[in-house]
BAKETI-615897 format. One record per residue: residue number from 1; residue in one letter; x, y, z of N, C-alpha, C in turn. Coordinates in steps of 0.2 Angstrom, whole numbers. Example, Ala and Ser with C-alpha at 12.3 -4.5 7.8 and 13.67 -1.06 7.14 Angstrom:
<nodes>
   pos   code      nu      nv      nw     cau     cav     caw      cu      cv      cw
     1      A      66     -28      39      62     -22      39      66     -16      39
     2      S      64     -11      35      68      -5      36      64       0      39
</nodes>
This chain:
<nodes>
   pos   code      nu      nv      nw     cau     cav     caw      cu      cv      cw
     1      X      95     -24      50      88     -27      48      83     -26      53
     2      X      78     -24      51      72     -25      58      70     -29      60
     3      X      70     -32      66      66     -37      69      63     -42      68
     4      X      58     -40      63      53     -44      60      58     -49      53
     5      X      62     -46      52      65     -48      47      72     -54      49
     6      X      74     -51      54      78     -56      58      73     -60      59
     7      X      71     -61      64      64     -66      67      64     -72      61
     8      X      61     -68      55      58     -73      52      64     -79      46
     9      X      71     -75      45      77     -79      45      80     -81      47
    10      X      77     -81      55      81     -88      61      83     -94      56
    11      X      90     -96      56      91    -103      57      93    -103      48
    12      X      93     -99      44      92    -100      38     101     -98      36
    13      X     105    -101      32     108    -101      26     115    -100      33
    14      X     112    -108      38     118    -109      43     121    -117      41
    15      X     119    -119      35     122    -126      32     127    -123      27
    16      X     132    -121      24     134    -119      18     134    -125      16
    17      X     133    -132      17     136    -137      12     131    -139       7
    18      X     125    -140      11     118    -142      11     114    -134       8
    19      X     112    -130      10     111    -125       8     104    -123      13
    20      X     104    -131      16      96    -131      21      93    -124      24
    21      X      89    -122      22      86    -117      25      84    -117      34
    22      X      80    -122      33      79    -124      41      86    -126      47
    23      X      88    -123      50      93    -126      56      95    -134      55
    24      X      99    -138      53     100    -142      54     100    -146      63
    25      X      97    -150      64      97    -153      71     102    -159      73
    26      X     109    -155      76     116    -158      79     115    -163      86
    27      X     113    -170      85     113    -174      89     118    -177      92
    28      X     122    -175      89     132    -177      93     131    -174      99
    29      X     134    -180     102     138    -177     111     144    -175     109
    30      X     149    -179     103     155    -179     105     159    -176      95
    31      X     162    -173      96     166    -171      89     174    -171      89
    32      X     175    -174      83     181    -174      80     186    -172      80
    33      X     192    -171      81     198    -166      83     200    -167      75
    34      X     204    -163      72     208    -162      63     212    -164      67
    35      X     215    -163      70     226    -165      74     222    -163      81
    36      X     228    -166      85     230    -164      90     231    -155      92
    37      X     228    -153      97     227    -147      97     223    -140      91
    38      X     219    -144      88     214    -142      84     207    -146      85
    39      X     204    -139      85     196    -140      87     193    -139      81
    40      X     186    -139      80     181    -139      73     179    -132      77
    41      X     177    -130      83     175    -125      88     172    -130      90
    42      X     169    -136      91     165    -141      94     168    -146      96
    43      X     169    -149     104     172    -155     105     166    -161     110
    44      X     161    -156     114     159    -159     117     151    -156     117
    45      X     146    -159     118     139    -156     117     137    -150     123
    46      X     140    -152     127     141    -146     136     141    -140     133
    47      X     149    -141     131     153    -135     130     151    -131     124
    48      X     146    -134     118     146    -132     115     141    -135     108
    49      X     136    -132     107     134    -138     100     130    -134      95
    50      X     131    -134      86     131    -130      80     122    -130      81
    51      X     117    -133      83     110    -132      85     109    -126      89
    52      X     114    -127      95     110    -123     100     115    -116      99
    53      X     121    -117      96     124    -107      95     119    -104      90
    54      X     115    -109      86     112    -105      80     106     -98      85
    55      X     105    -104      90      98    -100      95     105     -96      99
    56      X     108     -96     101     112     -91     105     114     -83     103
    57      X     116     -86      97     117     -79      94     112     -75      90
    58      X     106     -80      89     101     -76      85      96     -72      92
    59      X      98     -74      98      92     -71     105      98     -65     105
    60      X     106     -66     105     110     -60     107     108     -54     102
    61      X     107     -55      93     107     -50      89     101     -50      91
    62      X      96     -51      94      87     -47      95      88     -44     101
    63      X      90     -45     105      90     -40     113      95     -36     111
    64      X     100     -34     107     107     -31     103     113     -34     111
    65      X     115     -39     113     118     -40     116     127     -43     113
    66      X     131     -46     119     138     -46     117     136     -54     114
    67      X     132     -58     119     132     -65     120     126     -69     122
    68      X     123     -73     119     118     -77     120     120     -85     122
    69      X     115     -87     128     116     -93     131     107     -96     132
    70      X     109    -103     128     103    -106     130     102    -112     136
    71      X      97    -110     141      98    -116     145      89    -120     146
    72      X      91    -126     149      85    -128     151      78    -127     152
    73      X      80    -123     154      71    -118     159      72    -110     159
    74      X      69    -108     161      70    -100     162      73    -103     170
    75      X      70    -106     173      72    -106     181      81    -108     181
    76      X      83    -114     176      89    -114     175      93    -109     172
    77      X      92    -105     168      94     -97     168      94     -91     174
    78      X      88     -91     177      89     -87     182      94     -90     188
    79      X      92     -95     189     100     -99     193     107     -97     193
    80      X     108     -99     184     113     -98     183     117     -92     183
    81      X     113     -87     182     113     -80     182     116     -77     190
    82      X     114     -80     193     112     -79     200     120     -83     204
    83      X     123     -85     197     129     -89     202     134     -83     201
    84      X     134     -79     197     139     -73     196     138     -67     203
    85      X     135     -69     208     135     -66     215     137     -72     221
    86      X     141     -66     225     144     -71     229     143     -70     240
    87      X     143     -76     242     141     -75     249     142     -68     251
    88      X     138     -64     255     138     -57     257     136     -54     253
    89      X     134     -53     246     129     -48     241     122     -48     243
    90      X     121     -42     242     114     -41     244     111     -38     236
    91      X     105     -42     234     101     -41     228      93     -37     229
    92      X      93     -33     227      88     -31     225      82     -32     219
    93      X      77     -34     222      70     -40     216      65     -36     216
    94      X      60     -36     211      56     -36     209      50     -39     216
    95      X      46     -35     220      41     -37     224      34     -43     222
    96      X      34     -40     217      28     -43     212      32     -48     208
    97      X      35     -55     211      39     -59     205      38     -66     205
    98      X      39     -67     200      37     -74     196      40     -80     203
    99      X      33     -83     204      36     -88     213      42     -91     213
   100      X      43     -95     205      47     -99     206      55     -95     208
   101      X      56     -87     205      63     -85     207      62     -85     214
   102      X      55     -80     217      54     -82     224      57     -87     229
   103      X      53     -93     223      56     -99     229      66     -98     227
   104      X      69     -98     224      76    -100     220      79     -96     225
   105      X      78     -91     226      82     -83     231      80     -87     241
   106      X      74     -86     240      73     -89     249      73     -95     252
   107      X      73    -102     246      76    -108     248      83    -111     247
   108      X      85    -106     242      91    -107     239      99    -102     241
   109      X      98     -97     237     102     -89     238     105     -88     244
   110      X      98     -87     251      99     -86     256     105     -90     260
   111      X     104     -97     259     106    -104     261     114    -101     261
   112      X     116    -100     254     123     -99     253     126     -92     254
   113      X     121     -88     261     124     -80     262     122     -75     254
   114      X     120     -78     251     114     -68     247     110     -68     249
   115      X     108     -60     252     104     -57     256      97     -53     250
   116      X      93     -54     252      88     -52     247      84     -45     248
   117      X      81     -40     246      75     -36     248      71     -36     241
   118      X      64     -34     242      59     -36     239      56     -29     237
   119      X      56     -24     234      54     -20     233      51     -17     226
   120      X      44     -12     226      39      -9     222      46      -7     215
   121      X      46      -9     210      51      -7     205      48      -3     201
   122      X      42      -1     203      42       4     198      41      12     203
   123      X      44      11     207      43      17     211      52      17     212
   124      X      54      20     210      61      22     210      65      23     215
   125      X      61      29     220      60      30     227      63      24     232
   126      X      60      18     232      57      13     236      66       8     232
   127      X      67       9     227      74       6     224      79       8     227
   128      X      78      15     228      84      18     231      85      18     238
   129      X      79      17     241      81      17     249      84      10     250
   130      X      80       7     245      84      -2     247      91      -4     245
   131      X      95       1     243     101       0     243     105       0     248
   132      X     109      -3     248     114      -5     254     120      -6     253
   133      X     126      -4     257     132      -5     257     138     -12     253
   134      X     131     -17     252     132     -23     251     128     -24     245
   135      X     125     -19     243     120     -21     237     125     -24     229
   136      X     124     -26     226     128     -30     220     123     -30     213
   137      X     118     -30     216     112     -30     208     103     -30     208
   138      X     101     -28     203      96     -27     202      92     -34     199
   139      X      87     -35     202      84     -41     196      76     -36     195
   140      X      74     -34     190      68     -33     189      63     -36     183
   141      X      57     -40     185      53     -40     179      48     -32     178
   142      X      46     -34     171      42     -28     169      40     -28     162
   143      X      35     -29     162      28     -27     167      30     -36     173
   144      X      26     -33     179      28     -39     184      23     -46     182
   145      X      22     -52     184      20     -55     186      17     -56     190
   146      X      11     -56     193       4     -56     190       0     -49     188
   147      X       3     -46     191      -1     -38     191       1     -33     186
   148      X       5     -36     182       9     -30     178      11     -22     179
   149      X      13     -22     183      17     -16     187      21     -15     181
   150      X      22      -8     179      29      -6     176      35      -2     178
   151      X      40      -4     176      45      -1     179      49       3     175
   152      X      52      10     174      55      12     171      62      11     169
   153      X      63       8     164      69       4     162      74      12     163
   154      X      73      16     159      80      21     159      81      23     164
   155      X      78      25     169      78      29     176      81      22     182
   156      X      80      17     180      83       9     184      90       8     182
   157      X      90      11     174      97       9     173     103      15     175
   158      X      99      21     175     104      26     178     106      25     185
   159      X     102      23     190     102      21     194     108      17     195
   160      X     105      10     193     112       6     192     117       6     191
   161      X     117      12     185     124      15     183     128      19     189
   162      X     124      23     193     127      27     197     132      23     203
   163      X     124      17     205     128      14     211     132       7     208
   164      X     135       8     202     139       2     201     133      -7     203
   165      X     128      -6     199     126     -12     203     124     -16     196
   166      X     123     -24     196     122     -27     189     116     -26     187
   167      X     111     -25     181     104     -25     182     102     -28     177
   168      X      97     -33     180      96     -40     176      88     -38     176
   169      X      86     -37     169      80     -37     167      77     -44     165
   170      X      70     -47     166      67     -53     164      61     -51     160
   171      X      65     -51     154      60     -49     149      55     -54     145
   172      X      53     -59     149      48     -64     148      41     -61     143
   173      X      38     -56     149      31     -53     146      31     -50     139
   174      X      37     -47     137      37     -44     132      40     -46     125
   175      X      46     -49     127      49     -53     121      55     -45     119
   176      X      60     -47     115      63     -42     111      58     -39     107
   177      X      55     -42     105      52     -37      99      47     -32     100
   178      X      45     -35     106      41     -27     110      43     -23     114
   179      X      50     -24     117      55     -22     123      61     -24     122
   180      X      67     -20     121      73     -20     119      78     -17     128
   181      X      77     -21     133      79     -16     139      88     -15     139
   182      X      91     -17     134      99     -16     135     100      -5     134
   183      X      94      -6     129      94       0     127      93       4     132
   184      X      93       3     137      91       8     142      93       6     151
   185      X     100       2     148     107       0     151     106      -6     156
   186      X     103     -10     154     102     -17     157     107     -20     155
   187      X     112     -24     159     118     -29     160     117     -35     156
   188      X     109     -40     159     109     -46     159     100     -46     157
   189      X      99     -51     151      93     -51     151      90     -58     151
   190      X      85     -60     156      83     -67     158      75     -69     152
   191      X      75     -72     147      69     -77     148      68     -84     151
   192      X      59     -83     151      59     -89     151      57     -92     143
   193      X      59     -95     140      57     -96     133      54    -100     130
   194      X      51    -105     137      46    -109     137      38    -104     135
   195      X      39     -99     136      34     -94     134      33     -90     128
   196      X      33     -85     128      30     -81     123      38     -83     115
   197      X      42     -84     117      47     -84     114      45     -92     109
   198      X      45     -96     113      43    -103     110      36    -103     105
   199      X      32     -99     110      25     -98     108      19    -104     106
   200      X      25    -111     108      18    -116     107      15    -121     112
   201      X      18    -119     118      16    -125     122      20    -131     123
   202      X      27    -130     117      29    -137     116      36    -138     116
   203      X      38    -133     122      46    -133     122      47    -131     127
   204      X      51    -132     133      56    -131     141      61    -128     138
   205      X      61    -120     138      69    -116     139      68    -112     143
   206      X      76    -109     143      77    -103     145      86    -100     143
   207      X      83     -93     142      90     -90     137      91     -82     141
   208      X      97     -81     143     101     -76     145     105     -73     140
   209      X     104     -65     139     110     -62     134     114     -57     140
   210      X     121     -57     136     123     -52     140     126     -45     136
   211      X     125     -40     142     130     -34     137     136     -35     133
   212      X     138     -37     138     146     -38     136     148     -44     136
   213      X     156     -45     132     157     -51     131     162     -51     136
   214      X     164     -47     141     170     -50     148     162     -52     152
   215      X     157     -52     154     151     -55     156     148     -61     155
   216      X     150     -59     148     147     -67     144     152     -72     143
   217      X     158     -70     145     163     -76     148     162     -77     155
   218      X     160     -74     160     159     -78     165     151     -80     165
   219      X     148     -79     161     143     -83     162     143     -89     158
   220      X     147     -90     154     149     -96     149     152    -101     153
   221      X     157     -99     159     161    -104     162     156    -107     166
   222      X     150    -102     170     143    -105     173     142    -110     170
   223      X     139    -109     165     134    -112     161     136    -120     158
   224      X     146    -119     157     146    -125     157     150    -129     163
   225      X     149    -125     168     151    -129     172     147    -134     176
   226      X     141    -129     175     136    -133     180     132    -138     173
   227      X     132    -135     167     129    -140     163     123    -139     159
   228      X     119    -135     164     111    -135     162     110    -133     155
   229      X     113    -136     151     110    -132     145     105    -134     140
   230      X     104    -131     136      97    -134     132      98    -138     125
   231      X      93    -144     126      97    -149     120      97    -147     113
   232      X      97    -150     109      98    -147     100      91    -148     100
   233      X      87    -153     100      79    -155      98      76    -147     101
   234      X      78    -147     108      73    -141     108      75    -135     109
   235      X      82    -133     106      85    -128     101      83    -126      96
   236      X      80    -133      90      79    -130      87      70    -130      88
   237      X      66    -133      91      59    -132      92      59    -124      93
   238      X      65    -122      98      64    -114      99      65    -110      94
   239      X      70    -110      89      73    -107      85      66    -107      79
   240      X      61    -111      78      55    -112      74      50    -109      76
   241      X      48    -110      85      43    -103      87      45     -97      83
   242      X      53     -96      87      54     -88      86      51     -85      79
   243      X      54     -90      74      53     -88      68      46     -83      66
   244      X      40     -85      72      33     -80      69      34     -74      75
   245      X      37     -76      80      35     -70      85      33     -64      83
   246      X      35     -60      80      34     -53      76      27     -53      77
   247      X      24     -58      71      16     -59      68      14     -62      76
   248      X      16     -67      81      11     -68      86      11     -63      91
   249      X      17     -59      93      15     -54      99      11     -49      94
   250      X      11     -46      88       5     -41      85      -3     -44      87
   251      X      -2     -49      88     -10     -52      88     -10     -55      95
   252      X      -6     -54     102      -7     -56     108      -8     -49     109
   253      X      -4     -45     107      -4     -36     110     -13     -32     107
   254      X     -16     -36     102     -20     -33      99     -26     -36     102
   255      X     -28     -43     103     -34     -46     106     -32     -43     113
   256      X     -26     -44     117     -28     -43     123     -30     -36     123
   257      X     -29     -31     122     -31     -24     124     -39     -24     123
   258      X     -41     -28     116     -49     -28     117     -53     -29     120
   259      X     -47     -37     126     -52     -41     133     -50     -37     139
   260      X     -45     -33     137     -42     -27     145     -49     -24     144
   261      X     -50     -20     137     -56     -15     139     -63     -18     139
   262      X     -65     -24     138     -72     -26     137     -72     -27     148
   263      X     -65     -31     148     -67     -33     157     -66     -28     162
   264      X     -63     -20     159     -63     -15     163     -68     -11     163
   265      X     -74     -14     160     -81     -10     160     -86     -17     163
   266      X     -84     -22     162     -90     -26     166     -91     -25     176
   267      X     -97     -27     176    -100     -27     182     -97     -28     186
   268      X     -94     -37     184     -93     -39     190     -83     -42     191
   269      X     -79     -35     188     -73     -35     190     -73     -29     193
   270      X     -69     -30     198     -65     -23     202     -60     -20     200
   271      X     -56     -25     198     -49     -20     192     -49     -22     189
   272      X     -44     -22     183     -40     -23     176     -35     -22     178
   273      X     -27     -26     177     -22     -23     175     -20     -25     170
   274      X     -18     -19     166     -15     -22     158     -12     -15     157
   275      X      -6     -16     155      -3      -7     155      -5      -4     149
   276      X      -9      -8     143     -12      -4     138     -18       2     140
   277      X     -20      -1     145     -25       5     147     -23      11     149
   278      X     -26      18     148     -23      23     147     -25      23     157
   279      X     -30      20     161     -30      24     168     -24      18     172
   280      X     -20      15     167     -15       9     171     -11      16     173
   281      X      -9      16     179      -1      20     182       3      19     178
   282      X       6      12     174      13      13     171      10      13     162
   283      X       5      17     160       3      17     155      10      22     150
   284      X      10      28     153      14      33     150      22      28     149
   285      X      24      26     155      32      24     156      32      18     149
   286      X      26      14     149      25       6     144      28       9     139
   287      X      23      13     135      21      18     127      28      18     126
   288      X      34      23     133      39      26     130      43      21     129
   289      X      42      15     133      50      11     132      48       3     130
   290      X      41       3     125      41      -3     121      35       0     115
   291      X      35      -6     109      31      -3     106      24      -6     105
   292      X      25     -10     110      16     -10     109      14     -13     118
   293      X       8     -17     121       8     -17     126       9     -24     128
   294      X       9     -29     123      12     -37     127       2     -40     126
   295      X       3     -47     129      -1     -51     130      -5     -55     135
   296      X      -2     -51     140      -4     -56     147      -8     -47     150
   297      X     -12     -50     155     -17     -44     160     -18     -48     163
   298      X     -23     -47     169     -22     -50     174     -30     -47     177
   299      X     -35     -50     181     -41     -45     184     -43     -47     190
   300      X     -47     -42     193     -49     -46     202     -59     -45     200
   301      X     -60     -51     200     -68     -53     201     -71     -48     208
   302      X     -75     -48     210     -78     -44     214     -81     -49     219
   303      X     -78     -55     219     -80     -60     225     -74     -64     224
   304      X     -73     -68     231     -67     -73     228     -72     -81     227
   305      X     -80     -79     226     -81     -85     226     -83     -85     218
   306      X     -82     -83     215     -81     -83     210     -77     -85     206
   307      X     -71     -87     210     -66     -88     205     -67     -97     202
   308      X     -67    -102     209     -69    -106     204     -75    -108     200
   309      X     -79    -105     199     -83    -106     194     -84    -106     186
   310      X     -79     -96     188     -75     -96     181     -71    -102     178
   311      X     -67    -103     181     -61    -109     180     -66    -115     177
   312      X     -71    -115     181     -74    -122     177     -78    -121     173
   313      X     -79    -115     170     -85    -113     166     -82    -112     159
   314      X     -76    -107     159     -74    -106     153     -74    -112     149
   315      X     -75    -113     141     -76    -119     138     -68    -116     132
   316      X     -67    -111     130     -62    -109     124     -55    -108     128
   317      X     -57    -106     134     -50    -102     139     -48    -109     143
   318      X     -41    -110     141     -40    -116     145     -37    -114     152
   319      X     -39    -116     158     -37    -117     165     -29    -121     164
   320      X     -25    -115     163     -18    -121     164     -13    -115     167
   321      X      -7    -118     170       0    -113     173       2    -109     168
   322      X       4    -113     163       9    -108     159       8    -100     155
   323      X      11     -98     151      10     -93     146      13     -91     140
   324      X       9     -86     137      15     -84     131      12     -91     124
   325      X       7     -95     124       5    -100     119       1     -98     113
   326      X      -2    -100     108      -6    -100     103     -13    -100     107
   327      X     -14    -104     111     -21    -105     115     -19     -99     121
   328      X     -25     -99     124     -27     -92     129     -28     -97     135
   329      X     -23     -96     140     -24     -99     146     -24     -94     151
   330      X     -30     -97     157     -31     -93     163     -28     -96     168
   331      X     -26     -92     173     -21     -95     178     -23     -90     184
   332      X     -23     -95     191     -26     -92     196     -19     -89     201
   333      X     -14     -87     201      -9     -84     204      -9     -89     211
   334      X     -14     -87     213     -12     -86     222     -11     -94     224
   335      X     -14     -99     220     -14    -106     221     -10    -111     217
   336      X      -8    -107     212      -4    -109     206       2    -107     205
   337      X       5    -101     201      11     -99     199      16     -95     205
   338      X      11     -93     211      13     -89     216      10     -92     223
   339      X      11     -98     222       9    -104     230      14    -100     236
   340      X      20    -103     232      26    -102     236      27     -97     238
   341      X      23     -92     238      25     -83     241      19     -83     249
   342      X      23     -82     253      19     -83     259      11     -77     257
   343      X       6     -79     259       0     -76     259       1     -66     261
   344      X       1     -66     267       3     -61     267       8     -54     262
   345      X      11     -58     261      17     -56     254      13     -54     247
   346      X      12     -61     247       6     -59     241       0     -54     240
   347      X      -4     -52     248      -9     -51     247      -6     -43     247
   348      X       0     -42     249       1     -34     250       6     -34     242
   349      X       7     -38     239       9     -36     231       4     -35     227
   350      X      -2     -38     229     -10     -36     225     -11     -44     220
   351      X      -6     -49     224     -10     -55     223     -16     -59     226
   352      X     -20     -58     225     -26     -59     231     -30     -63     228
   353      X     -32     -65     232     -39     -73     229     -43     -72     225
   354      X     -44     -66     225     -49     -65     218     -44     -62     211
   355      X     -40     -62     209     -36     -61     208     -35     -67     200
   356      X     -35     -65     193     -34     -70     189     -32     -68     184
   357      X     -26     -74     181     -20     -71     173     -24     -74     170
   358      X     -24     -68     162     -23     -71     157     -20     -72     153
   359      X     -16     -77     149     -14     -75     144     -16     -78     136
   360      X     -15     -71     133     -20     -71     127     -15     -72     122
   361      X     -20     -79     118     -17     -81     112     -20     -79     106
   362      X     -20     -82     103     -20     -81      94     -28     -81      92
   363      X     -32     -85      95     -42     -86      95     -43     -79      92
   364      X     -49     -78      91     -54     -72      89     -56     -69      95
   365      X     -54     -63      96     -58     -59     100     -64     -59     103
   366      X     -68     -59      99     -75     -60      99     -77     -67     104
   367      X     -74     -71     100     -76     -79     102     -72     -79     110
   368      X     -65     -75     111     -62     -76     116     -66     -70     124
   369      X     -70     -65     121     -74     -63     125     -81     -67     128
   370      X     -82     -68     124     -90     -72     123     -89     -78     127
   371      X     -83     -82     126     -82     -86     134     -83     -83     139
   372      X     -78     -78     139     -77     -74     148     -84     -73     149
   373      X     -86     -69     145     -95     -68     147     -98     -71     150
   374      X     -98     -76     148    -103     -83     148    -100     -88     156
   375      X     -94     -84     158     -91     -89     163     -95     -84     168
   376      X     -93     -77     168     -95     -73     171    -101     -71     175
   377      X    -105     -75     169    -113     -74     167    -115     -79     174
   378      X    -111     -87     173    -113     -92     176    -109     -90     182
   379      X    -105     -88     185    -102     -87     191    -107     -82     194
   380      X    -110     -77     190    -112     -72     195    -121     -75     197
   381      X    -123     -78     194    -129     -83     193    -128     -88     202
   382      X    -122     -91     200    -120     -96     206    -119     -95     212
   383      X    -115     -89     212    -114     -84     218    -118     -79     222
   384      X    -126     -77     218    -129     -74     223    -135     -78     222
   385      X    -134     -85     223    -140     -88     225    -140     -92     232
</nodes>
């Protein structure tokens, strides 16, 4: 079946008794044994619970994966991801990457001997030279956050193939249904699903699928060994977003390309990054390996004194961290979602103070531009007086 079509029969005709259409919501901790050494397949909520397989297998059959696991947070996912390498591996990241894994790798990883390098992932070049005799895996997002940099999934996965390495995509910005990376020999794929995935602002996940099922057995023992996993209530909150994604990334990917090109002509921006744009760098690479260009861009103001005035000025655009929602939230990178990336670091990734995300919900175009304008209008008014 196509996408849109799975998508929109998440959760449906998994009660045979009942006939419920909606997922039933399993708030057991603990289940019944028939006899002595028989199981129902559920004995404990950790190990195992009929809400949250319904969400596990429905993210594996959308990525085309062996195995789907739900955990807490994306950051609980990346974690747990991250315990399948062992003291002495040396990992390969994404330069341009969401702080929090940031912080996870250099407060944490390091601590227990994994060695980290930081490098441009869409320059292949720059991937290869950072290999090392110790290297164990890839983690790349793509397009990055905050700058949207793209990476070439086939040329990353040949790569990996070559040097035996694991390659874990963080397919956040795009969702399955706009980027499918197993296709193009990805191992492991990380969301966060508190985002574009949930779509509403009103659910903490995060879901890892894997290729294979001897992979997806060791990330199972992870998963419940350490525990983190995500409860039935907001299993099934997830499994209900999922249900429109289809209909909401076609209308994240469509408003935002309007606000990439209305803000890559105004005055008072210096750049756009949005891979829909055709003078984006990784515009060619985007087209070939997803089908449409996603929802989140990112721009730099032409003064950084500018930035707070935008933030207070927007009246439609809410000033908040997250992304991936029905509302359209602006997000200041350098002081927000990427505090924790030393200044320096950031400002050679191309996160710099003038520097500001969007991400683009469901609003009207028109109404969502005519804010910007108006903040625009009032910042640039503020700042050369």
């Amino acid at each position: 079946m196509n996408l849109d079509t799975l998508l929109a029969q998440l959760g449906n005709r998994q009660d045979p008794i009942t006939g419920s259409v909606s997922a039933p919501v399993y708030r057991a901790t603990t289940y019944a044994h028939p006899a002595l050494g028989q199981s129902t397949g559920f004995d404990y909520t950790r190990t195992g619970n009929p809400t949250r397989t319904i969400l596990e297998r429905a993210i594996a059959d959308l990525e085309g994966g062996a195995r789907g696991f739900a955990f807490s947070s994306g950051m609980a996912a990346v974690h747990a991801v991250m315990q399948l390498f062992s003291p002495g591996d040396h990992l390969i990241f994404s330069n341009d990457l969401y702080g929090g894994t940031y912080r996870l790798v250099e407060k944490f990883l390091r601590k227990v001997g994994i060695e980290a390098s930081y490098v441009d992932t869409s320059n292949l070049e720059e991937v290869q030279a950072a290999i090392q005799s110790q290297t164990r895996g890839l983690f790349v997002e793509t397009p990055t956050n905050p700058t949207l940099k793209v990476a070439d999934l086939q040329a990353l996965g040949d790569l990996c193939k070559t040097h035996q390495l694991l390659y874990i995509v963080d397919n956040t910005f795009m969702t399955p249904y706009l980027q499918r990376p197993m296709q193009y020999g990805a191992d492991i794929i990380v969301h966060s699903a508190t985002k574009f995935l949930g779509g509403h602002n009103d659910v903490l996940a995060g879901l890892v699928v894997t290729k294979t099922e001897e992979l997806g057995n060791d990330l199972y023992f992870i998963q419940n060994s350490i525990g983190s996993t995500l409860g039935p209530d907001d299993s099934w909150l997830l499994l209900r977003g999922m249900k429109t994604l289809a209909l909401r990334m076609e209308r994240h990917s469509k408003t935002a390309s309007v606000l990439a090109q209305y803000l890559s002509g105004h005055p008072l921006i210096a750049r756009v990054h949005y891979p829909g744009l055709e003078l984006h760098p990784g515009y060619a690479v985007q087209k070939k390996q997803s089908s449409d260009f996603g929802g989140m861009l990112s721009f730099e103001v032409i003064h950084e004194s500018m930035v707070p005035v935008i933030l207070k000025q927007v009246r439609l655009i809410t000033f908040a961290e997250s992304l991936g929602g029905t509302e359209t939230l602006i997000t200041y990178p350098a002081v927000q979602t990427h505090a924790d990336i030393p200044e320096k670091i950031r400002e050679a990734c191309g996160v710099t103070q003038r520097l500001l995300r969007l991400s683009v919900g469901l609003e009207n175009a028109v109404d969502l531009q005519m804010d910007l304008e108006n903040a625009l209008t009032e910042a640039a008014q503020i700042t050369s007086s």
